[in-house]
Z-matrix of the N, CA and C atoms (Angstrom, degrees):
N
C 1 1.442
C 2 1.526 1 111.91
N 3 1.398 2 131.13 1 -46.15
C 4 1.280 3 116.62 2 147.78
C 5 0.940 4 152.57 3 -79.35
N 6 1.415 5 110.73 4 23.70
C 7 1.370 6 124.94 5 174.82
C 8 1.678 7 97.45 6 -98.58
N 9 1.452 8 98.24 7 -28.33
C 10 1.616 9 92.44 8 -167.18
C 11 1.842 10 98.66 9 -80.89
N 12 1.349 11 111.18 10 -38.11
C 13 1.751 12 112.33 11 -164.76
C 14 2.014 13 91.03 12 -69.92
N 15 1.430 14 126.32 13 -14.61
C 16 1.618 15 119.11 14 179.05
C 17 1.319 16 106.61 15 -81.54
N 18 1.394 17 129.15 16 -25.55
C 19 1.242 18 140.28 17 -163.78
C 20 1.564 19 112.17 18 -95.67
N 21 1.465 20 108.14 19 -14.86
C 22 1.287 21 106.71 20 -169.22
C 23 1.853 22 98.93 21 -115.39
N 24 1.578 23 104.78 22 2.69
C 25 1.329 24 121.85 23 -172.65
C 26 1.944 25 107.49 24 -85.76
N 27 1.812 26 82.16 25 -38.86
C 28 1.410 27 120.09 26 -163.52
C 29 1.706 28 98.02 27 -67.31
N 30 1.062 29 107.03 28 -69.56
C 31 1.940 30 121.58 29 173.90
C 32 1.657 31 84.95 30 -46.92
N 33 1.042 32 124.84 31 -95.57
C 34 1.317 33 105.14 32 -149.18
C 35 1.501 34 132.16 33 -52.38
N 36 1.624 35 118.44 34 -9.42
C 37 1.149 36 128.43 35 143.47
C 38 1.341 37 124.41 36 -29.58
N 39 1.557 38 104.75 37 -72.10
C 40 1.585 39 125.02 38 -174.06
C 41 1.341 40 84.41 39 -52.30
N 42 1.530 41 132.32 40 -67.00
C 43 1.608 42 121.48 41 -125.35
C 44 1.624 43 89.11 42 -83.86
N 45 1.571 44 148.29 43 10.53
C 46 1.461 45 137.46 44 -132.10
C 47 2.192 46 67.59 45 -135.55
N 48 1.370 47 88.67 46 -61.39
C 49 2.026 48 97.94 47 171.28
C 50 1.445 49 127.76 48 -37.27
N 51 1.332 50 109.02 49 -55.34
C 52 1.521 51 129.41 50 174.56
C 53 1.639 52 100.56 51 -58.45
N 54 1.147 53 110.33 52 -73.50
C 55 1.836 54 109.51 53 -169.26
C 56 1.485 55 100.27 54 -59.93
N 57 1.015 56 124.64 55 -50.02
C 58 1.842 57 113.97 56 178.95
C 59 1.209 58 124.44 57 -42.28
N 60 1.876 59 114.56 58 -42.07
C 61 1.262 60 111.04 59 -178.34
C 62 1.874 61 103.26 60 -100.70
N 63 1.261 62 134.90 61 39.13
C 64 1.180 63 145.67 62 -160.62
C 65 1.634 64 100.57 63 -96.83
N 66 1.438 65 113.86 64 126.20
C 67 1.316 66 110.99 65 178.29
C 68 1.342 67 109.44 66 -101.71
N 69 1.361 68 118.91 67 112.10
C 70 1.510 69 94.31 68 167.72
C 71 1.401 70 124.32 69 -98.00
N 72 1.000 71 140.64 70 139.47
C 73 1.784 72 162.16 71 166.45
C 74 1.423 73 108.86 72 -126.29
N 75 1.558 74 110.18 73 144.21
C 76 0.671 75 118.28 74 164.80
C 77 1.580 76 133.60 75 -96.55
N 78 1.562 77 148.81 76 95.15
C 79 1.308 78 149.02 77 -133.13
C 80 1.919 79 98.47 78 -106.25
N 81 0.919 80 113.99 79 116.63
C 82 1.472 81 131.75 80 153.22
C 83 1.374 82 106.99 81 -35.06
N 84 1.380 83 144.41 82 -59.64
C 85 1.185 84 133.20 83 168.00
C 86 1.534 85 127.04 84 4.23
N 87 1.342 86 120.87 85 126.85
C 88 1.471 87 138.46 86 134.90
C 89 1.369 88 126.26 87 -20.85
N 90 1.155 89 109.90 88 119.32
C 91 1.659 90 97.50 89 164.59
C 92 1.932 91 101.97 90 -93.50
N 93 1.545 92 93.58 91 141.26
C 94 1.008 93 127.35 92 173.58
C 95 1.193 94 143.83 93 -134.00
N 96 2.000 95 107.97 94 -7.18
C 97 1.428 96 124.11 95 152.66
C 98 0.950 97 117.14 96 -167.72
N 99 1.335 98 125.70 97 139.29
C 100 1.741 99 144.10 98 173.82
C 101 1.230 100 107.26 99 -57.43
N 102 1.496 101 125.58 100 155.11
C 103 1.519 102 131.48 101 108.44
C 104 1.886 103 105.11 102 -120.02
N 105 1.183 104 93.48 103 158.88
C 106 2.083 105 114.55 104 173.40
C 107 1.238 106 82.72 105 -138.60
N 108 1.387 107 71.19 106 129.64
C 109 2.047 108 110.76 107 159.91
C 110 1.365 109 82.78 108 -111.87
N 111 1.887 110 107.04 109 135.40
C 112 1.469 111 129.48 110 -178.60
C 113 1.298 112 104.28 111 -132.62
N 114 1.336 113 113.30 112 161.39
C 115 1.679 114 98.15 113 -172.24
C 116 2.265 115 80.05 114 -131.47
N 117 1.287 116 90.68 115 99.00
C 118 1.575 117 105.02 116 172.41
C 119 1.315 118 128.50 117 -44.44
N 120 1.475 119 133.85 118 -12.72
C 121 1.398 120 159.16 119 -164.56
C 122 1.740 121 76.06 120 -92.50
N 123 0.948 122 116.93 121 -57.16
C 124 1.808 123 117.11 122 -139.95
C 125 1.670 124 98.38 123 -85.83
N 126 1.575 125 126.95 124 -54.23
C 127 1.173 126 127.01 125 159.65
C 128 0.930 127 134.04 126 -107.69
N 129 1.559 128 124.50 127 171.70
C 130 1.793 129 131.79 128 165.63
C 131 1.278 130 119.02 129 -132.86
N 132 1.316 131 124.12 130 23.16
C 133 1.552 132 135.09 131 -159.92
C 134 1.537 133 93.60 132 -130.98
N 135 1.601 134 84.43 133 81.82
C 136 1.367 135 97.34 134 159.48
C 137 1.355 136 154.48 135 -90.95
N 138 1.512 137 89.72 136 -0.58
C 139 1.756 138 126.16 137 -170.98
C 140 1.832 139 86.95 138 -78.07
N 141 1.006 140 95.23 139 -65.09
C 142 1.738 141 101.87 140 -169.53
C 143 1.426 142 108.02 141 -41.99
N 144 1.687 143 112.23 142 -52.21
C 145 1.453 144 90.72 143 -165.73
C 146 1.809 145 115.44 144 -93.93
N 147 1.332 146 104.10 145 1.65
C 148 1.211 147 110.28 146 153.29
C 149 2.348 148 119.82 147 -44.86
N 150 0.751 149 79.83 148 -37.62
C 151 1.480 150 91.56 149 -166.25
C 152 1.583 151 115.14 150 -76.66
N 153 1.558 152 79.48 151 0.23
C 154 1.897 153 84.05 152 165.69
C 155 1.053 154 134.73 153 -56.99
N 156 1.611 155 126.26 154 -57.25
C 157 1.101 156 140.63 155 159.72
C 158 1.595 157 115.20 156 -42.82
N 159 1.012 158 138.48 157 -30.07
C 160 1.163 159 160.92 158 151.99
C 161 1.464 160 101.51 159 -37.96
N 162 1.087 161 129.06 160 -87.32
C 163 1.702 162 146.34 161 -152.86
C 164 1.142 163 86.37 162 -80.46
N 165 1.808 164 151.56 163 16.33
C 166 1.228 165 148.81 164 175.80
C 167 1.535 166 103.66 165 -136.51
N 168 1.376 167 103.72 166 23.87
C 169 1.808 168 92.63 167 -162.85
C 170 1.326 169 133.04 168 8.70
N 171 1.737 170 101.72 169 88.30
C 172 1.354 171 110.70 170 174.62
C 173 1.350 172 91.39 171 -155.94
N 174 1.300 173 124.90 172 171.51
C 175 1.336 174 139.71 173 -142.05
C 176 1.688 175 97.23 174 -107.75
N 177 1.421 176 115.91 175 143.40
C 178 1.151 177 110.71 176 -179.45
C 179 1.394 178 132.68 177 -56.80
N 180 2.246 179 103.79 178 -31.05
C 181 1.440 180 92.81 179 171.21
C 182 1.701 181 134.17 180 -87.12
N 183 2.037 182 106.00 181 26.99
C 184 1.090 183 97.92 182 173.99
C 185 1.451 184 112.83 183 -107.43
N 186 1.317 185 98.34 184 36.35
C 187 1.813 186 117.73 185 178.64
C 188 1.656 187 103.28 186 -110.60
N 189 1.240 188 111.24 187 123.46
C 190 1.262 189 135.71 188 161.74
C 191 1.263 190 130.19 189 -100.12
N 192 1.846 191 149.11 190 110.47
C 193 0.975 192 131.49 191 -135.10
C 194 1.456 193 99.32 192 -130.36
N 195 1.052 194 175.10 193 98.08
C 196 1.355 195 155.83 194 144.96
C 197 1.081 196 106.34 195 -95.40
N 198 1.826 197 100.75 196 159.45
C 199 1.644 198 119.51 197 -165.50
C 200 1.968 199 104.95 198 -133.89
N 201 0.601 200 99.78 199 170.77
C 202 1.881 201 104.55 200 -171.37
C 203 1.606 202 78.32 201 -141.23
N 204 1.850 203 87.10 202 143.75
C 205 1.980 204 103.45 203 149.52
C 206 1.358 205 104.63 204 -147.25
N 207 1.032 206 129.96 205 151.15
C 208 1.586 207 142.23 206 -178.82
C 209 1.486 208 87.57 207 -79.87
N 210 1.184 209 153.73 208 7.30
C 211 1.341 210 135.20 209 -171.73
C 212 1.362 211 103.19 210 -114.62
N 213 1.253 212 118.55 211 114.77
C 214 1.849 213 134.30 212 -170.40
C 215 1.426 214 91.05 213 -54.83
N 216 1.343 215 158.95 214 -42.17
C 217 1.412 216 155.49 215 -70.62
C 218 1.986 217 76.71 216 -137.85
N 219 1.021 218 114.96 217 145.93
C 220 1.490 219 125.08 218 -167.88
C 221 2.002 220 94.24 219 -105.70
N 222 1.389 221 113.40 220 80.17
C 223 1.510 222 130.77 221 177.58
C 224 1.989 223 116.64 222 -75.77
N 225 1.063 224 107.17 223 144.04
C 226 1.352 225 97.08 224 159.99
C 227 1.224 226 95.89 225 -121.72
N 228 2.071 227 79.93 226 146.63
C 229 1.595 228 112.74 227 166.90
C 230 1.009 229 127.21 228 -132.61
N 231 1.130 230 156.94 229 171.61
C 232 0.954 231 170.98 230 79.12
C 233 1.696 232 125.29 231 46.78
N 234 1.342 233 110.05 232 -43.93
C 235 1.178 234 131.32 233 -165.94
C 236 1.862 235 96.86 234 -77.81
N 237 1.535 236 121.28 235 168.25
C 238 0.993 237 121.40 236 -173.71
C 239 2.195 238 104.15 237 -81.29
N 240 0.745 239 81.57 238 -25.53
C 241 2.031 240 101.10 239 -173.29
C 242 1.143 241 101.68 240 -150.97
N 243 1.911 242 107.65 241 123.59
C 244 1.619 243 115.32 242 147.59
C 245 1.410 244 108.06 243 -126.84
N 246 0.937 245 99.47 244 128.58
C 247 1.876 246 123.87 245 156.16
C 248 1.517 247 101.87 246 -75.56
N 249 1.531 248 67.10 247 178.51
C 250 1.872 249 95.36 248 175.30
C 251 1.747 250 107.85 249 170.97
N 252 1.402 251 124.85 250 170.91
C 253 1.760 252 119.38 251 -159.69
C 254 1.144 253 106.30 252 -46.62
N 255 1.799 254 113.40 253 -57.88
C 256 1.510 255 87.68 254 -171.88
C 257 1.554 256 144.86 255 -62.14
N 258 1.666 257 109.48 256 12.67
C 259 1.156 258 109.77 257 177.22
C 260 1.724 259 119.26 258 -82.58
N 261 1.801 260 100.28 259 11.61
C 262 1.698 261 88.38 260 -159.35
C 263 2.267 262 73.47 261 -133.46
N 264 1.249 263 85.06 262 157.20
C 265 1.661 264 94.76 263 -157.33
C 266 1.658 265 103.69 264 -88.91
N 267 1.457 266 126.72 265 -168.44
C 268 1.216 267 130.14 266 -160.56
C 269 2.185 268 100.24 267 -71.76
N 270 1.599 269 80.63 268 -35.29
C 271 1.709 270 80.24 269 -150.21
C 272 2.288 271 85.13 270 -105.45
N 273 1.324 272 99.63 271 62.60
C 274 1.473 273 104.84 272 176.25
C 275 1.281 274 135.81 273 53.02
N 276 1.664 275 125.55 274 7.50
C 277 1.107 276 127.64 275 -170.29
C 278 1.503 277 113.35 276 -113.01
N 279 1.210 278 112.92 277 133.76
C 280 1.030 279 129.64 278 177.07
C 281 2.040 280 126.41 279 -51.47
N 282 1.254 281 101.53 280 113.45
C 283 2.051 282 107.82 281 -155.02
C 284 1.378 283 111.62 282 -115.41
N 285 1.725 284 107.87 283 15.08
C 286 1.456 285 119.02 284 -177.31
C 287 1.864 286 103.10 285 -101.83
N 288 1.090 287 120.08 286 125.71
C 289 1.769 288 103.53 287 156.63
C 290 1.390 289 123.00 288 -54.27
N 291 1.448 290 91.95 289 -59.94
C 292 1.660 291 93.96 290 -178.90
C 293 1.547 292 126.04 291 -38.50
N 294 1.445 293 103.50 292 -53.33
C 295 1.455 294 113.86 293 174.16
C 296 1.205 295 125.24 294 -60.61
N 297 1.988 296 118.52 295 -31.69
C 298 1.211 297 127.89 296 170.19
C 299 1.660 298 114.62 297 -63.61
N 300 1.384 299 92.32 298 -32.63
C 301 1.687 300 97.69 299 -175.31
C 302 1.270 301 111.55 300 -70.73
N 303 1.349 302 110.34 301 -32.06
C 304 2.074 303 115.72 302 170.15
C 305 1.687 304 94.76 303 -53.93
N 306 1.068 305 117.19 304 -83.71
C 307 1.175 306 135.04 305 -161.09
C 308 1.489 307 96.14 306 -26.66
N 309 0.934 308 115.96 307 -71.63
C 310 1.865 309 136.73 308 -168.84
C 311 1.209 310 97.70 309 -41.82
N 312 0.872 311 136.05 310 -73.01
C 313 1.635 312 159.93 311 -162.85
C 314 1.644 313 107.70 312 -37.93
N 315 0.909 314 135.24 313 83.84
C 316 1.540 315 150.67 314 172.41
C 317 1.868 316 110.16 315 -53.26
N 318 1.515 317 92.90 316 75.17
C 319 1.401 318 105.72 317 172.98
C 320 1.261 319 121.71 318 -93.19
N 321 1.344 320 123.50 319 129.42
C 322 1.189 321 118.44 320 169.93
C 323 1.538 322 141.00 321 -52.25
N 324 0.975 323 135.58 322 -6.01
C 325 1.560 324 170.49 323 166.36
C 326 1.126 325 105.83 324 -134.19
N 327 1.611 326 111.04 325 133.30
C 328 1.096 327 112.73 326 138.21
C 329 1.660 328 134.75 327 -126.63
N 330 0.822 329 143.97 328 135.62
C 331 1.606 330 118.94 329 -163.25
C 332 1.489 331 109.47 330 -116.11
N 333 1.294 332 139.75 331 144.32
C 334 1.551 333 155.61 332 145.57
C 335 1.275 334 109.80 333 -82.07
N 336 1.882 335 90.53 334 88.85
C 337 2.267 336 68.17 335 159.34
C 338 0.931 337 74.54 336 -128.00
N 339 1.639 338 108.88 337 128.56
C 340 1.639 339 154.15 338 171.77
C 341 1.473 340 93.07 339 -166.00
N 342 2.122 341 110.88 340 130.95
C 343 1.194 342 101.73 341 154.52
C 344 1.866 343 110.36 342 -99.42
N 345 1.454 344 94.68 343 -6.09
C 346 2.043 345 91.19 344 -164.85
C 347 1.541 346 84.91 345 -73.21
N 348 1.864 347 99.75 346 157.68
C 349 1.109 348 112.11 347 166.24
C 350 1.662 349 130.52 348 -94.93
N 351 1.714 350 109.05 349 79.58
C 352 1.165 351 107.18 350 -178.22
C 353 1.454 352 144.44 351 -114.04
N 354 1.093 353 107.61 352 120.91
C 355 1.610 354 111.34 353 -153.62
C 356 1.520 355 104.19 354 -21.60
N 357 1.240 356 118.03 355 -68.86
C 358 1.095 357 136.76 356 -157.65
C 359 2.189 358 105.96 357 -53.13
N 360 1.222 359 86.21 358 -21.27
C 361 1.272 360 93.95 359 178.08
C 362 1.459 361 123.31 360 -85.28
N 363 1.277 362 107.26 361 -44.80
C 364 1.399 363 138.02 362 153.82
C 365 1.854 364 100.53 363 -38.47
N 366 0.784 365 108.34 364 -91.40
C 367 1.705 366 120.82 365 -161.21
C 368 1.682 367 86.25 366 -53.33
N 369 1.278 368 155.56 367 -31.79
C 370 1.450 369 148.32 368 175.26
C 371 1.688 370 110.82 369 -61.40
N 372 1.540 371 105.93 370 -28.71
C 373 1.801 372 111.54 371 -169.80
C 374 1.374 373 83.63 372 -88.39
N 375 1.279 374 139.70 373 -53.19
C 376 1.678 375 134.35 374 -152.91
C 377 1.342 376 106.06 375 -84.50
N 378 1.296 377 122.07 376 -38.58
C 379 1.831 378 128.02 377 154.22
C 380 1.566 379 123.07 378 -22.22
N 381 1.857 380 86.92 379 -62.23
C 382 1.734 381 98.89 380 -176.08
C 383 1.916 382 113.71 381 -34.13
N 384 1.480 383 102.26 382 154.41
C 385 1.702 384 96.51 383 152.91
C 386 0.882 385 101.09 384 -97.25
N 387 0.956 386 153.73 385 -15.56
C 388 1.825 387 152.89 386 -170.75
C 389 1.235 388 96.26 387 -6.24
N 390 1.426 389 132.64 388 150.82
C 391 1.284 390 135.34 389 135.82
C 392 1.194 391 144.84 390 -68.14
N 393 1.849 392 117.76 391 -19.52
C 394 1.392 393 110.99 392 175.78
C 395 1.811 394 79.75 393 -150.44
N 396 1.484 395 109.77 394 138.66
C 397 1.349 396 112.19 395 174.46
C 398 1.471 397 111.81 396 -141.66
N 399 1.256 398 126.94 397 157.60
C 400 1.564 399 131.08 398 -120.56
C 401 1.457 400 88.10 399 175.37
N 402 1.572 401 115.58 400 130.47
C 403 1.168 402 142.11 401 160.39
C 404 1.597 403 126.64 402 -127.03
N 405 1.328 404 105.13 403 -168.85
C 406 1.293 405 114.01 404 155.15
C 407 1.652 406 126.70 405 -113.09
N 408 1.051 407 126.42 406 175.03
C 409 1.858 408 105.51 407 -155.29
C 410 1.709 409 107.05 408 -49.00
N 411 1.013 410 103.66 409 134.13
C 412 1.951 411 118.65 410 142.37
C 413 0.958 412 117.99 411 -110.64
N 414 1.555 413 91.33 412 -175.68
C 415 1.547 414 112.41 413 -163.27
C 416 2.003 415 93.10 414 -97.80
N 417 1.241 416 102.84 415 -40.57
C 418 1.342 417 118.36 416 -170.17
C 419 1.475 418 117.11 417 -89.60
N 420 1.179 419 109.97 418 95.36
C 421 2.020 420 118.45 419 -168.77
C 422 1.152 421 96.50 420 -69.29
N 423 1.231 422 138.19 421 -16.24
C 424 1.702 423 124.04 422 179.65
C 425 1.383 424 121.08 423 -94.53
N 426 1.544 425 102.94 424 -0.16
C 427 1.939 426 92.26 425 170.07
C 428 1.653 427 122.75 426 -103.16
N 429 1.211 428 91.42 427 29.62
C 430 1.647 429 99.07 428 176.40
C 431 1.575 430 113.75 429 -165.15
N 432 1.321 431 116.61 430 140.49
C 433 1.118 432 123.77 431 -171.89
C 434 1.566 433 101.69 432 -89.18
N 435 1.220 434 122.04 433 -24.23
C 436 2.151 435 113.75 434 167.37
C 437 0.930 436 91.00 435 -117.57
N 438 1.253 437 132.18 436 148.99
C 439 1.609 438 144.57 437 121.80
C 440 1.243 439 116.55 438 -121.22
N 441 2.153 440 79.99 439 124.81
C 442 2.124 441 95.65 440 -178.29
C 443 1.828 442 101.80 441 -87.89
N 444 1.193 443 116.43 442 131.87
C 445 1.267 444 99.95 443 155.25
C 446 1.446 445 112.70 444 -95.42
N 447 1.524 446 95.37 445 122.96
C 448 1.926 447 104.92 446 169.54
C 449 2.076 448 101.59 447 -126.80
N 450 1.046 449 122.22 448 -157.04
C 451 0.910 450 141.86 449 -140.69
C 452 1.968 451 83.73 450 -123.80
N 453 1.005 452 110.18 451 118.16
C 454 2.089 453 96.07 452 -176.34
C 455 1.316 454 101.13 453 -74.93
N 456 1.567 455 151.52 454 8.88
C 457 1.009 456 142.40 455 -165.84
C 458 1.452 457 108.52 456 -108.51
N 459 1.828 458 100.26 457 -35.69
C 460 1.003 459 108.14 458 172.78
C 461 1.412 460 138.42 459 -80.65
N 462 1.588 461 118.14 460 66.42
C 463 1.574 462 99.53 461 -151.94
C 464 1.661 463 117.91 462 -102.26
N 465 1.345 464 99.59 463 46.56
C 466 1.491 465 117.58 464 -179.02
C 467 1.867 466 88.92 465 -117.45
N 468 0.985 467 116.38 466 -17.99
C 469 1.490 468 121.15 467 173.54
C 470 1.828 469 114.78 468 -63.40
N 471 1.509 470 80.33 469 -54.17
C 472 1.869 471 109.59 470 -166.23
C 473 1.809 472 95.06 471 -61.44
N 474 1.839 473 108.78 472 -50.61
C 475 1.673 474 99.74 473 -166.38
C 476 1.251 475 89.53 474 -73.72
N 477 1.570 476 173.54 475 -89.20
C 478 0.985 477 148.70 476 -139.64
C 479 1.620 478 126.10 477 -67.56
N 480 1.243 479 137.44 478 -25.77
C 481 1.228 480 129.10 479 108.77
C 482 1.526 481 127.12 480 8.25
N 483 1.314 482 108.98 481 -81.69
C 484 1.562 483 119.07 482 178.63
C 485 1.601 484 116.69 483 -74.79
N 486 1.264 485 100.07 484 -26.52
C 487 1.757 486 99.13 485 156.46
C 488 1.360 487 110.36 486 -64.43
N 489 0.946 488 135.24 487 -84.50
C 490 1.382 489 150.19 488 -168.71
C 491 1.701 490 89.52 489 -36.93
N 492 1.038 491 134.23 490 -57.66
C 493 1.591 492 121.39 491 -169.85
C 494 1.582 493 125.38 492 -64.81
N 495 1.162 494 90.02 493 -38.12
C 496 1.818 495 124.14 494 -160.00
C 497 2.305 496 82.61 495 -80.44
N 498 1.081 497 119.15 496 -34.83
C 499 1.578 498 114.92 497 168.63
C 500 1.200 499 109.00 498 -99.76
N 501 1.274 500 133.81 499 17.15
C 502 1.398 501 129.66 500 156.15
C 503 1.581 502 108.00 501 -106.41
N 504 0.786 503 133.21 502 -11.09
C 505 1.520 504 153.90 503 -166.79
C 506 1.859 505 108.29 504 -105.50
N 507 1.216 506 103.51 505 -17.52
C 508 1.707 507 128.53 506 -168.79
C 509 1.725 508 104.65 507 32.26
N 510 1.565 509 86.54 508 57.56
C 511 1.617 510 90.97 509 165.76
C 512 1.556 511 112.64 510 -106.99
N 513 1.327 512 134.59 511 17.54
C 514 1.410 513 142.29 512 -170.76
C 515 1.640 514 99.52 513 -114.27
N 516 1.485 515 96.75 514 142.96
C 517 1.586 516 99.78 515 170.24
C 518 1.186 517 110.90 516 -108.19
N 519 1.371 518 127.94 517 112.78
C 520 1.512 519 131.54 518 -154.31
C 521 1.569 520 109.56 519 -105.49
């Protein structure tokens, strides 16, 4: 129990660090590839959000997918990568490659659809390098540069939404 209340002391350190020193600009750039951070507890409809890249004309392998679950229990899904706590260490740092390699990875989009508020989820969107990142509502206005509010169930709502912005923004190559 105190390893877990230092660790969860620890993340929110980093994630309080990360947004402080956070530059925002805004970049003219193209999108040219996804990642989603998903929070796996919350959905299983993975067909749907597959089809993102799709409804943005871009090719499926410039979609990157990972999912988080609060459940330690080693699950299969669906998704290309799931985490969960024990992948992030006592004193908040991240001890997975895979997950480090998301993080690292300078995507042009990135998306949060998660509505729970979980640290761990949180500190994965503010981690990213992504260049432009975009959710669905939070609680926290500083970990994303758009937020659509739609309905999280509805996420045929959210990709047209994010169409409609993402070509007002003239970040789509049409």
């Amino acid at each position: 129990m105190i390893l877990k209340g230092l660790k969860e002391k620890s993340i929110k350190k980093n994630l309080n660090t990360i947004l402080a020193n956070r530059e925002t600009h805004f970049n003219t750039n193209k999108i040219e590839s996804i990642g989603i951070v998903l929070n796996a507890d919350e959905t299983t409809d993975f067909e749907s959000i597959k089809t993102i890249a799709q409804s943005l004309n871009l090719r499926p392998n410039k979609l990157k997918i990972i999912a988080f679950t609060e459940s330690k229990k080693e699950v299969t899904y669906s998704w290309n990568d799931c985490f969960n706590p024990k992948d992030f260490t006592w004193n908040g740092k991240v001890n997975n490659i895979e997950l480090q390699t998301f993080l690292d990875t300078k995507f042009d989009l990135l998306i949060s659809y998660y509505s729970k508020d979980v640290l761990e989820l949180k500190f994965l969107t503010t981690a990213s390098k992504a260049h432009f990142k975009v959710s669905i509502f939070q609680l926290d206005k500083r970990l994303n540069d758009l937020i659509i509010k739609t309905d999280f169930k509805d996420f045929e709502a959210f990709k047209i939404e994010l169409n409609k912005y993402l070509r007002v923004l003239n970040k789509l190559n049409t």
